[in-house]
ROLUMGU-442495 format. One record per residue (C-alpha): residue in one letter; residue number from 1; x, y, z. Coordinates in Angstrom, 1 decimal, padded with zeros to 4 digits. Example, Ala and Ser with C-alpha at 12.3 -4.5 7.8 and 13.67 -1.06 7.14 Angstrom:
  resn  resi       X       Y       Z
     a     1   012.3  -004.5   007.8
     s     2   013.7  -001.1   007.1
***
This chain:
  resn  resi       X       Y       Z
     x     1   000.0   000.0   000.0
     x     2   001.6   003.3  -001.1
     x     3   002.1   005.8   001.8
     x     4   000.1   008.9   001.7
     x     5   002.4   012.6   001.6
     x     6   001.9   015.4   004.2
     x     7   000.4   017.5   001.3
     x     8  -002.2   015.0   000.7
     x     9  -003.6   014.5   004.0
     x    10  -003.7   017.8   005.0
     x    11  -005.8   018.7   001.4
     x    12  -007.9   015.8   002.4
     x    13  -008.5   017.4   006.2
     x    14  -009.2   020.8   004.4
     x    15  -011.7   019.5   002.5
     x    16  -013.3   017.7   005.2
     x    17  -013.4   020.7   007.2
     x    18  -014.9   023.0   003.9
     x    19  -017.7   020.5   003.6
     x    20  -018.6   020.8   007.3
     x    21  -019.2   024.2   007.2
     x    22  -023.0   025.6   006.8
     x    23  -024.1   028.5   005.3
     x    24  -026.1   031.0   007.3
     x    25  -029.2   032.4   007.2
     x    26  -030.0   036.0   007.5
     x    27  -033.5   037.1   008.3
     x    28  -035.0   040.5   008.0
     x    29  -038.3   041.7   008.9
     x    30  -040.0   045.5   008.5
     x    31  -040.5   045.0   012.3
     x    32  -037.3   043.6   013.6
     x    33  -035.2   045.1   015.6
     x    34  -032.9   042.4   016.7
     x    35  -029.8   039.9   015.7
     x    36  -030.8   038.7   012.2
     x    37  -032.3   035.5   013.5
     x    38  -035.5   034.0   012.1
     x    39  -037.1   034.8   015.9
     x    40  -035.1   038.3   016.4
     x    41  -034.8   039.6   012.5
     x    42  -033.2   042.6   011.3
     x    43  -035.2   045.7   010.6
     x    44  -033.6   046.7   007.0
     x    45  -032.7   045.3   004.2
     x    46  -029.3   046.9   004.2
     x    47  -028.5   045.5   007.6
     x    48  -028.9   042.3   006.3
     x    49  -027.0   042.4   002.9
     x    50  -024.6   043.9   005.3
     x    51  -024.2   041.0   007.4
     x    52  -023.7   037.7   004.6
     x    53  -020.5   035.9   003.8
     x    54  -020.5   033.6   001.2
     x    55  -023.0   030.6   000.9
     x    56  -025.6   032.6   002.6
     x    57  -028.9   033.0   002.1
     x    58  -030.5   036.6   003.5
     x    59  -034.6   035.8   004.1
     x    60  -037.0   039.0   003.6
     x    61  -040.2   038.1   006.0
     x    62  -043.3   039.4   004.8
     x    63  -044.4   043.3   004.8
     x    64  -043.7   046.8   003.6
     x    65  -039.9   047.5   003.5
     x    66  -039.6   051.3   002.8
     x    67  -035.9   052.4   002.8
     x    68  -034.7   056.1   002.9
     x    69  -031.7   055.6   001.4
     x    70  -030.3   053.4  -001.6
     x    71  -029.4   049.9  -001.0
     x    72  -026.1   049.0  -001.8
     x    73  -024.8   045.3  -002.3
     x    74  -021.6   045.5  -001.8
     x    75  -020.5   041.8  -001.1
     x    76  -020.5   038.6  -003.1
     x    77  -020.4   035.5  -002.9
     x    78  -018.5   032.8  -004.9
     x    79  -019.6   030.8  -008.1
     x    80  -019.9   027.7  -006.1
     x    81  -021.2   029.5  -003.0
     x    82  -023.5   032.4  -004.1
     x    83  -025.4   034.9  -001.4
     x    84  -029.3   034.7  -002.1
     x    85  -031.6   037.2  -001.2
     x    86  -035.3   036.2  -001.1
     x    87  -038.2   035.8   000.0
     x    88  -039.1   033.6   003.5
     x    89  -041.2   030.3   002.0
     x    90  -042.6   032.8  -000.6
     x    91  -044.0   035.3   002.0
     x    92  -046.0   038.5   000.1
     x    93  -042.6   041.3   000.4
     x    94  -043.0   044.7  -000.8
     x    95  -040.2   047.4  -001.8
     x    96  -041.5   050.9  -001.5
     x    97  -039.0   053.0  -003.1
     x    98  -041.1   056.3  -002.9
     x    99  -038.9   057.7   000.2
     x   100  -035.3   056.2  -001.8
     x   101  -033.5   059.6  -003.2
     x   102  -034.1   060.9  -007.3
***
């Protein structure tokens, strides 16, 4: 049986270690006022797209989301481990951009 190199094992624990890892989820609610959890959402939609890494799903709860301001997405994910931003199990969410500047 052939021996196994350093190199090989520790690409092997690597990899072991980058499938054990879980992508979060991000929940945001017009009402929350809390942590980003599914029972303590954030309040905007910027706080949330604020808080992913990559893999990551950020959940809009149902209501009227009404920002003052622009949102800007200013992270990314990867092609193999994408952010989402959607809907909560296809909860009614609304965008009112009347208040957003221009």
């Amino acid at each position: 049986m052939p021996k196994i190199t350093s190199s090989v094992k520790i690409a092997a624990v690597l990899a072991g270690l980058a499938q054990q890892t879980r992508a979060a989820d991000i929940y945001v609610s017009p009402t929350g006022t809390g942590s980003g959890t599914n029972a303590s959402p954030y309040g905007a939609i910027q706080t949330g797209v604020n808080a992913p890494s990559a893999g990551d799903t950020i959940y809009l709860r149902a209501g009227t989301y009404s920002p003052t301001t622009n949102i800007q997405i200013t992270k990314s994910g990867t092609e193999t481990s994408p952010i989402s931003l959607r809907s909560y199990n296809d909860e009614a969410v609304i965008i009112d951009g009347e208040g957003l500047p221009g």
